[in-house]
C-alpha positions as CSV (number, residue, x, y, z in Angstrom):
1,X,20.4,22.0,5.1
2,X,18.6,19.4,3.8
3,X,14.4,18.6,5.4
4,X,13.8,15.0,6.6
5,X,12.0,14.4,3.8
6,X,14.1,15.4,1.5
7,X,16.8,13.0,3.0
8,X,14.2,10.2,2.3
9,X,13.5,10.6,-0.8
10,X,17.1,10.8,-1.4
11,X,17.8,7.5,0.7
12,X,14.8,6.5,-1.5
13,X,16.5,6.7,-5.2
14,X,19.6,5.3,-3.8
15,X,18.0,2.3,-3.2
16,X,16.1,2.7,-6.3
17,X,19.3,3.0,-8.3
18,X,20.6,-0.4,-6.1
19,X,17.0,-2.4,-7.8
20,X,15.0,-1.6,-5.3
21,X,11.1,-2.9,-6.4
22,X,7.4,-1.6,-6.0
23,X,6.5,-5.1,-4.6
24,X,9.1,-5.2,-1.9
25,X,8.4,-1.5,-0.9
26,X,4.8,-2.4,-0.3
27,X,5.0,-6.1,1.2
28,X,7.6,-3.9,3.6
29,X,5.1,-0.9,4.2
30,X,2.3,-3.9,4.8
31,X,4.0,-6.0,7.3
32,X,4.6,-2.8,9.5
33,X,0.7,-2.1,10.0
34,X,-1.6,-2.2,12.8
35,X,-4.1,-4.7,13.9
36,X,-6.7,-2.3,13.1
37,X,-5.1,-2.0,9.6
38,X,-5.2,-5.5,8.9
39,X,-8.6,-6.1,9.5
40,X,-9.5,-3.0,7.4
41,X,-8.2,-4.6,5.2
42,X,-10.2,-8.0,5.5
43,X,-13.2,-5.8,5.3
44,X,-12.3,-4.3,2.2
45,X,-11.8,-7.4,0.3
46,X,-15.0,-9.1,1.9
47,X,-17.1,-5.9,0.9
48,X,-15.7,-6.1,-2.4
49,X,-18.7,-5.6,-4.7
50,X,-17.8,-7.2,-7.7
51,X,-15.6,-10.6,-6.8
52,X,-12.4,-10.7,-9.1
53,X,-12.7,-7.2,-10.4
54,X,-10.8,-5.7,-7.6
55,X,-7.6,-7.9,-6.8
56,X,-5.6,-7.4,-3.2
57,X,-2.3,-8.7,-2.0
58,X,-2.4,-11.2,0.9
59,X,-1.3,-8.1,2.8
60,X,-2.6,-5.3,1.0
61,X,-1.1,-1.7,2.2
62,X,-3.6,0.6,4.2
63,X,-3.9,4.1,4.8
64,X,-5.4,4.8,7.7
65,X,-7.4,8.3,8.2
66,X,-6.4,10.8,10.7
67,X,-9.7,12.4,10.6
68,X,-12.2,9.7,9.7
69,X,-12.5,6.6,10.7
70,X,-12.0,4.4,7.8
71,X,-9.1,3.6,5.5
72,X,-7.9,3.6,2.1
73,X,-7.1,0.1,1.0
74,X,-4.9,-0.1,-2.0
75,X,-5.9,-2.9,-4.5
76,X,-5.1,-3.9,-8.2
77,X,-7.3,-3.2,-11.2
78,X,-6.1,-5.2,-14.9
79,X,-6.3,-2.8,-17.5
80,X,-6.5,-4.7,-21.0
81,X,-4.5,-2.6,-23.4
82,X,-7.2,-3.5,-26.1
């Protein structure tokens, strides 16, 4: 018998194989969050050391922390291949 995850990751691919994209996985995974989430998020982009070097969606995916307090806020670096 097949484990819940392993029936998700197999719902997964078959959307995969039907086109399914990064971007929509993530604008889908960022209009589910919290509140709390969302204005982790603001935080992160306003704290943001270096203006321009880290780039965020309007509605950048968080992981929030079981354990600590805080969150991971996913952002884009550009890599030049050069």
């Amino acid at each position: 018998m097949a484990t819940k995850q392993q029936k998700r990751i197999k719902a997964l691919e078959a959307l995969i194989d039907e086109g399914l994209s990064i971007p929509e996985v993530l604008r889908t995974l960022a209009l589910r969050q919290s509140e709390r989430a969302n204005k982790l998020a603001e935080k992160a982009r306003n704290e943001s050391e270096d203006p321009g070097a880290l780039e965020f969606d309007d509605k950048p995916v968080v992981s929030d922390s079981d354990e600590e307090d805080g969150a991971f806020v996913m952002c884009w670096v550009w890599v030049d291949p050069e």
